[in-house]
N, C-alpha and C positions, 0 to 999 in steps of 0.2 A: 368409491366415488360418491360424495356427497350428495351433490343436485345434479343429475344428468343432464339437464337443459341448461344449468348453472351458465356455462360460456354464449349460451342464446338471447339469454334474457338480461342480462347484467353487461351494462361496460366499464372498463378498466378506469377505476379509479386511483390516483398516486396522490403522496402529502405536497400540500401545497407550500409554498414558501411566503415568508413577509414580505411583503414588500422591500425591494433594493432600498427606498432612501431608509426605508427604516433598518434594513437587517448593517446598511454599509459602518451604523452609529456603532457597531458591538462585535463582538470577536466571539459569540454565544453561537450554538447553534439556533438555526432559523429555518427549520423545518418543522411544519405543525402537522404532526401526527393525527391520521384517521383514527375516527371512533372504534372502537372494538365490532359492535355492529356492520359497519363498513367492513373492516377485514374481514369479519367472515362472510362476506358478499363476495369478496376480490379470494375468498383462499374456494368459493363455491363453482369459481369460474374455472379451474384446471380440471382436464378433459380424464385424468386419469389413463392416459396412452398407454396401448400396448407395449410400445419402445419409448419411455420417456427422454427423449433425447436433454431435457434441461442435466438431468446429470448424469451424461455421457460422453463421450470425448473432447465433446467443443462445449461440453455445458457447464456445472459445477465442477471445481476443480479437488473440492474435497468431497467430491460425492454426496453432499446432503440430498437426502430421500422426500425431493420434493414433494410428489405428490399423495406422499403419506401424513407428512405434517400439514398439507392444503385439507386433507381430508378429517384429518384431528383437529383442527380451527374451524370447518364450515360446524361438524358437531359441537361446539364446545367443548371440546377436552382439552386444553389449553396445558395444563398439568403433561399429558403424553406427550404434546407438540416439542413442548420444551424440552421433554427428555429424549424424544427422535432426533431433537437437531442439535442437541449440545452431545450426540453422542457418535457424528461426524464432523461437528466445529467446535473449536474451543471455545471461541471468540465470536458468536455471531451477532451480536449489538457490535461489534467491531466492523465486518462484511457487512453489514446490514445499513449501516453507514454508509461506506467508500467503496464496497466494492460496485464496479461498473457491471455489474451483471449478465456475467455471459449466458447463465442460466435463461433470460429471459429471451437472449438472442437465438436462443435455439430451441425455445418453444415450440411446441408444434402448432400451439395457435396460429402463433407469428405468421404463420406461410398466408395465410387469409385472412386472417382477424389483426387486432394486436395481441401482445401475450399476456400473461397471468402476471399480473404483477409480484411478482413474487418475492423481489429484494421489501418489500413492501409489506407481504407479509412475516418474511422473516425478521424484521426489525421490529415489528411486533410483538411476536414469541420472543425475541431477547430480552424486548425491556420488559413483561409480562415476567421475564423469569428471575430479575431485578425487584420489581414490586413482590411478587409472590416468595422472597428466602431461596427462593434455589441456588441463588451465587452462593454459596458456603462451601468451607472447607469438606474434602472427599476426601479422606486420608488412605493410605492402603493400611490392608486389615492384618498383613507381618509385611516387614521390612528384610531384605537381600542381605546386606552388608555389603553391600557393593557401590562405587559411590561416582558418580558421574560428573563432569567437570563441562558448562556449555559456555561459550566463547558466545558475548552478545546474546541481548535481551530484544532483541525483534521480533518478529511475529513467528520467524520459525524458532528460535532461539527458547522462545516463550512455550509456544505448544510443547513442541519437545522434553522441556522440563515440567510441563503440569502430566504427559501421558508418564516420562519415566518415573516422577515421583509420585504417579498413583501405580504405578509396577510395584513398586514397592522399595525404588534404589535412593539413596542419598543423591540429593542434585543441588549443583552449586552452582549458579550462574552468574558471571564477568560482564561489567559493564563498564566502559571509561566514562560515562558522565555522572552526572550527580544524583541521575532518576533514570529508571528503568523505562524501558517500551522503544528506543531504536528510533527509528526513525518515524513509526507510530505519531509518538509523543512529540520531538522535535522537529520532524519532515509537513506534519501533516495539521492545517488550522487547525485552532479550536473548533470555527465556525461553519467545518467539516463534520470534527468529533471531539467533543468534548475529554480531558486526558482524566475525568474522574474515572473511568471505564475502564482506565489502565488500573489508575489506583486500587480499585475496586478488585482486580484479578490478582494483583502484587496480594493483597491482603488473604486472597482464598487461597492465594500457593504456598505462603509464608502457613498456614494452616494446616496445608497440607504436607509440610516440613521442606519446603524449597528454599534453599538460604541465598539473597542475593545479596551480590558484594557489588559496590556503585563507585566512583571513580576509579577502578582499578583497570588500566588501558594494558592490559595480557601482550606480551612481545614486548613493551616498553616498562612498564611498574614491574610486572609482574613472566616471569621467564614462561615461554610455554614449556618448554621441559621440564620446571618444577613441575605441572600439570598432567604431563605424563607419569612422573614419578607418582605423584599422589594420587592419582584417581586410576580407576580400572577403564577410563574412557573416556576421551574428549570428545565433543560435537563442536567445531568451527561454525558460528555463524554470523560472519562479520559483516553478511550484506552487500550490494554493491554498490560503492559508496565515490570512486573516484569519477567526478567531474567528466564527460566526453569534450577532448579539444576542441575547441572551435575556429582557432587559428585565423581570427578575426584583428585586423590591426589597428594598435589602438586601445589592445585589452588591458594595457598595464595603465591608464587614464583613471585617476580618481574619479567614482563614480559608476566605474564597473563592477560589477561583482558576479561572482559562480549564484546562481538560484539559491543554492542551500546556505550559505551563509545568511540570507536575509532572511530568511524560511525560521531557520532553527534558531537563529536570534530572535526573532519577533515570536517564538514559543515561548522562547525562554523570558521573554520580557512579560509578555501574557500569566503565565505560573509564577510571577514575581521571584524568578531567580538570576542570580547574576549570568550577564548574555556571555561570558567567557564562554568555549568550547573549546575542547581537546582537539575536535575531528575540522572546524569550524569556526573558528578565530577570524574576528572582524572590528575594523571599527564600527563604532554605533551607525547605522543606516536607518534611515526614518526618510518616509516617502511624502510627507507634510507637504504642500504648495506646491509638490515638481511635478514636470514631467516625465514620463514614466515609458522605456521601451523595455520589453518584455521579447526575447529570441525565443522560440520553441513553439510548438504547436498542441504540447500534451499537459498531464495535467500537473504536473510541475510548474509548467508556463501559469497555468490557471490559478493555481495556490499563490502563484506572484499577485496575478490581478487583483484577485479578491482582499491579498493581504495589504495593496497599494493602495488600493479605493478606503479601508478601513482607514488607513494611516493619513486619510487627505490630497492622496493626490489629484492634480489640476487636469490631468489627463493620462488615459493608459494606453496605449499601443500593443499591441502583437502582430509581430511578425514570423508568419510561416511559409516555410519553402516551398510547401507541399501544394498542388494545386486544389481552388477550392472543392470541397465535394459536391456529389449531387445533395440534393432535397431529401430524395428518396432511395430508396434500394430497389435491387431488380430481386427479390425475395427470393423466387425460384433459381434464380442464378447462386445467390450466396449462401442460403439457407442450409444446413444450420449454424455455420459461419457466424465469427464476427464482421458486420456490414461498414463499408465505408461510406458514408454518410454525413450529411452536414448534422454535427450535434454542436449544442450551446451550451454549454457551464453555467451555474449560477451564477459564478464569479464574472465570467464573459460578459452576462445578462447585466451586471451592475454597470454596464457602459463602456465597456473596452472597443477601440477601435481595433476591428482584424484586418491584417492584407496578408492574401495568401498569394502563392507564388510569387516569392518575393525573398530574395537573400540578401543579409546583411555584410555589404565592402566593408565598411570602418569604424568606426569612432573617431570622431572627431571632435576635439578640445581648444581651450585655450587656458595655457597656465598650470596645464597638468591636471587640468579637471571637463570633464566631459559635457559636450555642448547639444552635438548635435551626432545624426546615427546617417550613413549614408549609405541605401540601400538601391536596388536596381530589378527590376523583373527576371524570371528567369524562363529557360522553356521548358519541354517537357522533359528534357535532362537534365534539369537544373542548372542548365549553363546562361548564362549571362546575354542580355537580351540589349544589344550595344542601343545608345540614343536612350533608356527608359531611366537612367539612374535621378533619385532625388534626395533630399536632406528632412530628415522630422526634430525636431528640436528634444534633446533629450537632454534632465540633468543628470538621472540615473537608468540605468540599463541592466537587467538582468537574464545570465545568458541559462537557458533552461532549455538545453537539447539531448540530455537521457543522462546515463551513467555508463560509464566503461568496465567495471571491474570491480572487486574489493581492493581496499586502498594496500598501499606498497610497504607501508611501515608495520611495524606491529607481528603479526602473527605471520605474515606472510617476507617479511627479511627477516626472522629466525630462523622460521626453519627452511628458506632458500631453498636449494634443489631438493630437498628430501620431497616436496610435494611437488608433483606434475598440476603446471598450469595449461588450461587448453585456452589456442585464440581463436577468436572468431572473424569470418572474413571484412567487419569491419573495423578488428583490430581491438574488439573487446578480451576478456581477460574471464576465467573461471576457474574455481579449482577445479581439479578430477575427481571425480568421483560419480558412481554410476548411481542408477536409480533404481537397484536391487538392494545394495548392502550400504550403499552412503559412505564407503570407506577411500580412504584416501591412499597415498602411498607411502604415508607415515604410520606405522605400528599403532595402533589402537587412536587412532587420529581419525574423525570421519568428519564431512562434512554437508551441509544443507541450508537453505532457502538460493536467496540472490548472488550470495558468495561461490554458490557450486552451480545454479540453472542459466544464473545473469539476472539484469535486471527484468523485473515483474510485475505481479501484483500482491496486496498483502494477501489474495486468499491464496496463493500458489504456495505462498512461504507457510505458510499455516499447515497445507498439505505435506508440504518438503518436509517440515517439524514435526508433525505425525507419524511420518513413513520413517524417518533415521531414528526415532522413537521406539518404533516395531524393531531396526534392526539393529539396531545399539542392544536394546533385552534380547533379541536371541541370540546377538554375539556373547552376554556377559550369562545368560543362563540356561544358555542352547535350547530352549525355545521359549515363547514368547504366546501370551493372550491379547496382547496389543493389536489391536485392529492398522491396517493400514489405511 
């Protein structure tokens, strides 16, 4: 522990953003990074807990050794910080970005104080490890001869293949779009995280002998069974990618669209590549002069907003079913929980109109193009609240209420019954496979991130990609130095 008094004396400071009219002009990130000085103020303030609950069951999900790295930044060793934390995250300029930090929610500040800002400090030691050369190729020091085949380039997709091919095994990774990183790269703004980050990592793995192959959509181009044949091991990571129903009528009205269509298109259009998509085929969509309802309450919804306001929209709307939260938390009630609470997104912040507790009846058109959105209150069961219904003028709407499953084509109708799908009681979809060996019920077939837990966060998939990393090498060389 650094400063003992560090959390007395100091309060929590986090990077401030541009100003909305300014940030709304640019698709860049627009978070102005603390001085290094500052971080080591904010990494002075963790208490150094006996039971550090930040990474413990409700806290980091890849176990990063927070209060180790807090304490190698308040000294300046910057150098160890870097090597503590890249040696539980692959990707922590990636988390250090978007992940919503559960780490900070289960603080032990948190109970009394606020917490350590700690996604704060760790996006610091990432790009510290950017400026300083650390991003470079690790290569392993002999090679297996054994050669692994991963299905998707997402965030588990990805770790997966940086731990197995510093094991020392051939790894080959399957992508059907034109550029690597999943939904990373296409799901998630620029003005989020910048996709040079990805590029940046593509370039250390391809070093470290990772060969990725890019429009190659496995189950349709490409047979999985070839895959079996040739490699000693597939890892499935197709993410979970299908759309949940919304069963909203009115949804086939020009003018509707699933979230991720306009998401991965406006990536695509941002990286100057043509907006065609395998997974996400759309006409052009551009939010210029309209109004704009937005269904969902998460941050899918929020990526809409923020991506609408950039595009010009005249107004943005969101609509959530959920009742509003409180202001505040009852700490000792949730603690060390994630808290339900009124949070704001930056994107929200650029002037979204919200109503909560509120479901959407219809769509409504004329001509086959979408006019207007007719919604109604509801109550605490989300049933319909007769007498409150109204009309908000909409020319586009997008529907951003989670993901069900990985999609139905491709990898999952080849190989049909040979793998056990589990459903969940709201009728989501996952492969089987447990979270000891990542195996599935197809022969050297395992699987991991979103495609096997459901849908998540990118740091959950990071860990999933870790852990079938560990168990893919002690499957092919009966034991294994991979850390889980």
């Amino acid at each position: 522990m650094g400063k003992v008094t560090g959390f007395l004396e100091i309060d929590r400071q986090t990077p401030k953003y541009q100003p909305a009219s300014d940030r709304i002009r640019h698709f860049k990130e627009f978070t102005i990074p603390l001085e290094d000085g500052e971080v080591v103020k904010q990494a002075a303030r963790c208490m150094d807990c006996g039971i550090p609950f930040c990474h413990g069951p409700t806290g980091c999900p890849v176990n990063n050794q927070i209060p180790d790295w807090n304490d190698l930044v308040y000294n300046g060793d910057w150098d160890n910080a870097i090597r503590n934390l890249h040696s539980t995250n692959n990707f922590p300029e990636i988390t250090g970005r978007i992940c919503p930090a559960p780490c900070e929610e289960a603080c032990t500040l948190n109970l009394e104080d606020v917490p350590v800002a700690i996604k704060t400090v760790e996006q610091a030691i990432a790009d510290k490890a950017y400026e300083s050369g650390y991003v470079v190729p690790q290569p392993a020091a002999t090679k297996t001869g054994k050669k692994v085949a991963i299905i998707g380039s997402g965030p588990a997709g990805l770790a997966a293949a940086q731990q197995l091919g510093r094991a020392g095994h051939e790894v080959h990774v399957f992508e059907r779009e034109a550029r690597i990183g999943g939904l990373m790269r296409y799901g998630i703004p620029d003005f989020k995280m910048e996709k040079r980050y990805i590029d940046a990592r593509q370039k250390q793995m391809e070093g470290e002998g990772v060969t990725f192959h890019v429009n190659v959509n496995v189950g349709v181009d490409k047979p999985v069974a070839e895959l079996i044949e040739e490699f000693d091991a597939v890892l499935y990571c197709g993410g979970s990618e299908k759309p949940r129903e919304a069963g909203i009528p009115g949804g086939d009205l020009a003018g509707v669209h699933p979230a991720m269509n306009y998401l991965v298109q406006q990536n695509k259009r941002v990286a100057g590549e043509n907006i065609g998509s395998v997974a996400w085929a759309s006409e052009p969509i551009v939010a210029n002069g309209k109004h704009v309802v937005v269904v969902g309450g998460g941050d899918t919804a929020s990526d809409c907003i923020g991506t609408a306001f950039r595009q010009g929209a005249v107004k943005v709307t969101q609509l959530d079913i959920r009742p509003q939260p409180p202001e505040k938390e009852d700490k000792l009630a949730v603690w060390p929980y994630w808290a339900t609470k009124m949070r704001t997104s930056s994107s929200q912040a650029e002037g979204a109109q919200r109503e909560f507790q509120v479901a959407t009846l219809e769509f409504i058109g004329e001509n086959g193009q979408l006019t207007h959105v007719k919604c109604c209150e509801v109550d605490e069961k989300r049933e319909p609240i007769a007498g409150t219904e109204f009309y908000i003028r909409a020319d586009l709407a997008f529907i951003a209420i989670g993901f069900s499953g990985p999609l139905e084509d491709g990898v999952i109708a080849e190989l049909g019954d040979k793998l056990q799908i589990d459903v969940d009681r709201r009728g989501g979809t996952s492969v089987h496979a447990n979270d000891l060996d990542y195996r599935t019920t197809t022969d050297k077939v395992f699987a991991a991130g979103d495609a096997r837990r459901g849908q998540s966060l990118v740091v959950w998939a990071i860990r999933e990609g870790r852990q079938a990393a560990h168990a893919i090498d002690k499957f092919l060389m009966g034991e294994t130095v991979l850390p889980r």
